[in-house]
N, C-alpha and C positions, 0 to 999 in steps of 0.2 A: 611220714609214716614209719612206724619201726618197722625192722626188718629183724628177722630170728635167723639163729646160725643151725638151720638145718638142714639135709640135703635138698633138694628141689631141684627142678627141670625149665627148661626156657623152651618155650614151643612157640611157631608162629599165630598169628589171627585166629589164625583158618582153622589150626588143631587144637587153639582154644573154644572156638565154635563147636567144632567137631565134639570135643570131649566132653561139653555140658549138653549137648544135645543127645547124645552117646546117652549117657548119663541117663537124661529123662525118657531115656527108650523114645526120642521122636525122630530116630536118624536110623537108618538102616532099617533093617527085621527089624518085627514087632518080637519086643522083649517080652510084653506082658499081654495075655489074651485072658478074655473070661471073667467070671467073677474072682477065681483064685486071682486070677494076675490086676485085676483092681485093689485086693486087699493086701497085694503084694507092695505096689506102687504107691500104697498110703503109710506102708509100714516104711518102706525108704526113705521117705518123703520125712516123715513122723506127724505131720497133719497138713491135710488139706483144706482151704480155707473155703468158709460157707458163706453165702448172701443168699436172701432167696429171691432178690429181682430175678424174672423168669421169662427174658423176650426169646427166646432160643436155647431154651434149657439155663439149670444154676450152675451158680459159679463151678460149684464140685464136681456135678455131672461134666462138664466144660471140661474140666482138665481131665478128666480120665477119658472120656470120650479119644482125644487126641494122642495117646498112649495105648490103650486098651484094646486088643483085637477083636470086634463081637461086643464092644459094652453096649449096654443099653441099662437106662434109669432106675429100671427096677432090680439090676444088680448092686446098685449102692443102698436101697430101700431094703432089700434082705441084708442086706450086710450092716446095715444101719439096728433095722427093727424085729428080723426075724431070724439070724444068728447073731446077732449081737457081739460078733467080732469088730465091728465099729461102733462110737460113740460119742454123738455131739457134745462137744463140751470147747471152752475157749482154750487155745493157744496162743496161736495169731492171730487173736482178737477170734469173732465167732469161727471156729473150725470143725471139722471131724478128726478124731486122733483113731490107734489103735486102740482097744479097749485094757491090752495088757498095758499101757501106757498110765492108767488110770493112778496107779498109787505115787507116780512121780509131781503128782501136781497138789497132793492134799494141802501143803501148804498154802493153796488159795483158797481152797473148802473152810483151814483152819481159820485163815483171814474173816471170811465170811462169816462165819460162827462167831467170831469176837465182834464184828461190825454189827451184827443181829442184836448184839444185847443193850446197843444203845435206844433199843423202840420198847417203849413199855408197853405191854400186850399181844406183845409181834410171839412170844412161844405162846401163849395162848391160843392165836390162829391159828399159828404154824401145827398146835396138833391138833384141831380141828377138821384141819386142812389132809392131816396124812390119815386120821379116821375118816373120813370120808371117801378118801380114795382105795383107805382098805377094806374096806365093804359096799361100795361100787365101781370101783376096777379106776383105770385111765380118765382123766379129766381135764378140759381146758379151761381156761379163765371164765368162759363162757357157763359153764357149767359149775364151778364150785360156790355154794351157797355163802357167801362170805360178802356182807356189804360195804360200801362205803368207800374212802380213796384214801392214801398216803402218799406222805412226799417219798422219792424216792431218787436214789441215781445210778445210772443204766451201767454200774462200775461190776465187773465180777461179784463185788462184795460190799455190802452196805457202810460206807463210809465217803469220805470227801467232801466236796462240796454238793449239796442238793439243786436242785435244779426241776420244777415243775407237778407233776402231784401222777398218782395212776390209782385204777382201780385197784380194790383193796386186796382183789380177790388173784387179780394178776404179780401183786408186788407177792405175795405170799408164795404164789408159787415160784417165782422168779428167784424168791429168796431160798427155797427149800433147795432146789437146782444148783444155786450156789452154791450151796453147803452138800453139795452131793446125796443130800437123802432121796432127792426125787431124779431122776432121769426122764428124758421127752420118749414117752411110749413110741411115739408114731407124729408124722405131719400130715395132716389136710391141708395140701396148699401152701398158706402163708400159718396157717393155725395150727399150735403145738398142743398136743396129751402128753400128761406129766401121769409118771407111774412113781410106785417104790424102787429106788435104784435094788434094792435087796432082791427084788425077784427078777431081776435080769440079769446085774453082775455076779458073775460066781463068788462066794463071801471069800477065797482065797485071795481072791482080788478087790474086792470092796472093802476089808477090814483090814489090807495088807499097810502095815506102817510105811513113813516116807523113806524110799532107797538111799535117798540122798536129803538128810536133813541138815549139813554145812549149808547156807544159804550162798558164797563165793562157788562154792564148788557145783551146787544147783543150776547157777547162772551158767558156769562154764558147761555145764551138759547140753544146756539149754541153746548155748553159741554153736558146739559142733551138730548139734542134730540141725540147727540152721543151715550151715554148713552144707550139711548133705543135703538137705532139703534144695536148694539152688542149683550146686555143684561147685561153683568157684564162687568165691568170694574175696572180702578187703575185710582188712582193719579199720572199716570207716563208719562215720554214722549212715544209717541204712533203715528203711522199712522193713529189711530182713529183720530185723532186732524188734520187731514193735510187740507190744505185751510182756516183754522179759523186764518186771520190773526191778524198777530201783538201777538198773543198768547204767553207768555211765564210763566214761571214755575211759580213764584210767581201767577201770575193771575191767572195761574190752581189752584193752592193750596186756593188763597180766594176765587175764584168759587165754588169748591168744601166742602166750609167750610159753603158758605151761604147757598148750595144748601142743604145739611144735615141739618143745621139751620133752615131754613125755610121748612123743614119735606117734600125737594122734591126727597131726593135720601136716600136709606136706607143701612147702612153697612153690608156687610155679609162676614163672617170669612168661609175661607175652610181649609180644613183640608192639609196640607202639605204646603201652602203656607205663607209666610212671612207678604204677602203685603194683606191690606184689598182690600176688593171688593166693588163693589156699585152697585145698581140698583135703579130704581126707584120706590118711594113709591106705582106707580100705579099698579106696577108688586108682591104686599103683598100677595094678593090670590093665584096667580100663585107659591110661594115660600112656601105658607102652603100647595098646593094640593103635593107637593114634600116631604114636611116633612109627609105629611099624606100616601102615596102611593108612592110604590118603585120599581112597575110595570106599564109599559108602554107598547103601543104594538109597538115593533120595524120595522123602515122602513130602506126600502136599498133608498142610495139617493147622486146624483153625487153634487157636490157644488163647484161655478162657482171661477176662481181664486181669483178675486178681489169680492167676496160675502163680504156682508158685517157682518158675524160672522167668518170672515177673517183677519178684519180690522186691530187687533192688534195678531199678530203671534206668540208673545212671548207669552201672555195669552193664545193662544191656545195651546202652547208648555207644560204650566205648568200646564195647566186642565188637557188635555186630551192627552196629552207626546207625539204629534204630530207634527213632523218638516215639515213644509212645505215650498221652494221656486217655486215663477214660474218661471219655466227655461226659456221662452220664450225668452228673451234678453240673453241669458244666449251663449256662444260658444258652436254649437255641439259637437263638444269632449270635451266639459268640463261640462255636464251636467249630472246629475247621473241620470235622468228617461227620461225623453222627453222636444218634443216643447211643448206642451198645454195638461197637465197633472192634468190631475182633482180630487180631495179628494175627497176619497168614503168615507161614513156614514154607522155603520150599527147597530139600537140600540143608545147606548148611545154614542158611539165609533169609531173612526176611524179605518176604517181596512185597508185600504189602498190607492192607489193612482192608476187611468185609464187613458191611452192615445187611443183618439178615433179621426178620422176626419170623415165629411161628406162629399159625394160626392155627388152634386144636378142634375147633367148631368145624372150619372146611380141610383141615389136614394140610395144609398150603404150610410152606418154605418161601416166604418171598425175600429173596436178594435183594437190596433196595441198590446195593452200591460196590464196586471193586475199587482202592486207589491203591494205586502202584507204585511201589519205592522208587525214586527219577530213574536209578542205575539199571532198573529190570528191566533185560528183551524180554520181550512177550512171544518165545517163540514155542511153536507147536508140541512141543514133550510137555513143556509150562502149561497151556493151553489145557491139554488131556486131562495132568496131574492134578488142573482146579476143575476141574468137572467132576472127577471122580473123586473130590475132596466134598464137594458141595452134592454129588448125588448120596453119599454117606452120611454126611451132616443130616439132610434131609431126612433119610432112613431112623437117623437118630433121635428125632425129633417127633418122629412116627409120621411123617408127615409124607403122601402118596404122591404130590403133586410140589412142582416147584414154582413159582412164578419171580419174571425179572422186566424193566425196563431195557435191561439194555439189549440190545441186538443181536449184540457179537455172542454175549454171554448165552442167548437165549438157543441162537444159531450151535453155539459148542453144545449145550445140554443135549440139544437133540442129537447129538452126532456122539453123546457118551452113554455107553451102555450101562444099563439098570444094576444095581446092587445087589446081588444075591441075597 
């Protein structure tokens, strides 16, 4: 791996732990509370990544949950749908971005526009499709009058290889969204309303040209907001990196050499690792409150699969010696924990891994399962800090009532007090 000639710092395991957890506000005080402090932590972040499997709340909800002091789901839903300060759209693959973030991506809208004019008939629909929704408001697939199927493939932009066929009325709008004329109004559930992007993004920002039209220098922005989005990082190939296309190693490696170069990302050496790290220069304070102080106050804290200090698994393997898969795709007998299995935090540290679903019909939280990293005592502070991890989850969930198999867990609930 290169290595760049600029200043940096050597810290041990522990203050590497320490400072990307720092970092994500899950280590000490709550950095970020409220709705302000959600739209805070997406804007650090620069997106946070969407699924909408829903056995315990989505992916999104999941990771701010775990940060956020006070969040609950309908603070992402106004921030989403009704100040329109965030904005579904791809990043890292399906994400929520800041909304001012909007003009740095039109290069994939423009992509999309140019793949659109391979369909003969497709702008025909397509303005069919936005009269219609401009004289009866918001519309899902379900609703737009538009017959029949095309091929289509599930790529930001209409191009590649095709692969299997969809309603016609869904590729249309899929395609519009692409190309940024329509934005998703609102979700029901699993089900998206598409609007006119025009009447929810302010045209300052809906018609603002691309900041950055160098396609090299695109990529390199698109490196360091990864960057911060994790907190440390390598020069290596990474799921950090996924959707920044056209990306390949060399172009990481001179990204990564300008970005030291020009004093925006800072080297840091840990102790047991090979490979250097990186952060960014704006994270310097944050790296000396760690070399100055080796006490934090520790929180218990569930962290959502695809969170984004998840991003790259093997770095979280080599900090913090925590293997993580999400079994979810994964074959029931050939899973070693569960369907939707969440990494618990506790401290500096992973202790373990929890399988919980909700159930909205009885309000129930059911725990199915706790498995413990080998190296955890399970001793009584630990005990407390996953009770009152799991009566807040619960809370979060809106769920009144918790239920579990196991004993011990069942015996602590009752012995931890209710959540305000």
């Amino acid at each position: 791996m290169l290595e760049y000639a600029v200043p940096g710092f050597t810290l041990t395991n522990r203050q590497a732990r320490q400072f990307i957890l720092l970092r994500h506000g899950l280590l000490g005080e709550y950095r970020f509370t409220g709705k302000q402090g959600a739209l805070d932590f997406v804007r650090q972040a620069g997106c946070i990544q969407f699924d909408p499997v829903d056995v315990c709340g989505k992916n999104a909800e999941l990771t701010l949950q775990s940060r956020v002091r006070g969040f609950t789901k309908r603070m992402l839903y106004e921030l989403l749908y009704v100040d329109r300060k965030l904005v579904d759209y791809p990043d890292k693959n399906l994400s929520i971005i800041p909304t001012e973030d909007w003009p740095y991506f039109e290069r994939y809208r423009k992509a999309a526009r140019e793949g659109g004019k391979r369909f003969d008939g497709l702008d025909g629909l397509e303005a069919m499709a936005k009269a219609y929704i401009r004289e009866h408001g918001p519309v899902s697939s379900d609703d737009l009058p538009i017959e029949g199927s095309i091929r289509w493939h599930s790529s930001i932009h209409w191009s590649g290889n095709w692969s299997g066929t969809t309603k016609a009325a869904r590729s249309v709008l899929e395609h519009l969204y692409s190309t940024g004329e329509l934005v998703i109004h609102h979700k029901n559930s699993t089900r998206k309303f598409y609007d006119l992007a025009e009447r929810h993004i302010p045209p300052e920002i809906l018609r603002a040209p691309d900041p950055i039209p160098d396609e090299f220098r695109h990529k390199k922005w698109r490196i360091l907001r990864r960057i911060g989005a994790v907190g440390l990082m390598w020069n290596r190939p990474s799921d950090a990196w996924l959707n920044i296309w056209g990306l390949d190693s060399r172009e990481r490696d001179e990204a990564f050499r300008q970005l030291a170069g020009e004093g925006k990302i800072i080297a840091v050496r840990v102790e047991g690792l090979k490979d250097i790290l990186y952060c960014r220069s704006d994270d310097l304070p944050l790296i000396e409150t760690v070399l100055q102080n080796d006490r934090f106050k520790p929180r218990c804290e569930l962290i959502a699969p695809l969170d984004c200090l998840m991003w790259d698994r093997k770095l979280i393997r080599a900090l913090f010696g925590f293997d993580y898969t999400w079994e979810i795709y994964t074959p029931a007998e050939k899973r070693k924990y569960g369907h939707y299995v969440l990494p618990l935090i506790y401290g500096d540290s992973f202790v373990g891994r929890l399988e919980a679903a909700a159930d909205k019909k009885t309000c129930t939280l059911t725990v199915k399962n706790i498995w413990f990293e080998d190296n955890v005592k399970i001793t009584k502070k630990l005990a407390k800090a996953i009770g009152k991890c799991i009566k807040r989850f619960a809370a979060f969930n809106e769920c009144g009532n918790i239920s579990t198999e196991c004993d011990w867990l069942a015996e602590l609930l009752e012995m931890t007090p209710d959540m305000p």
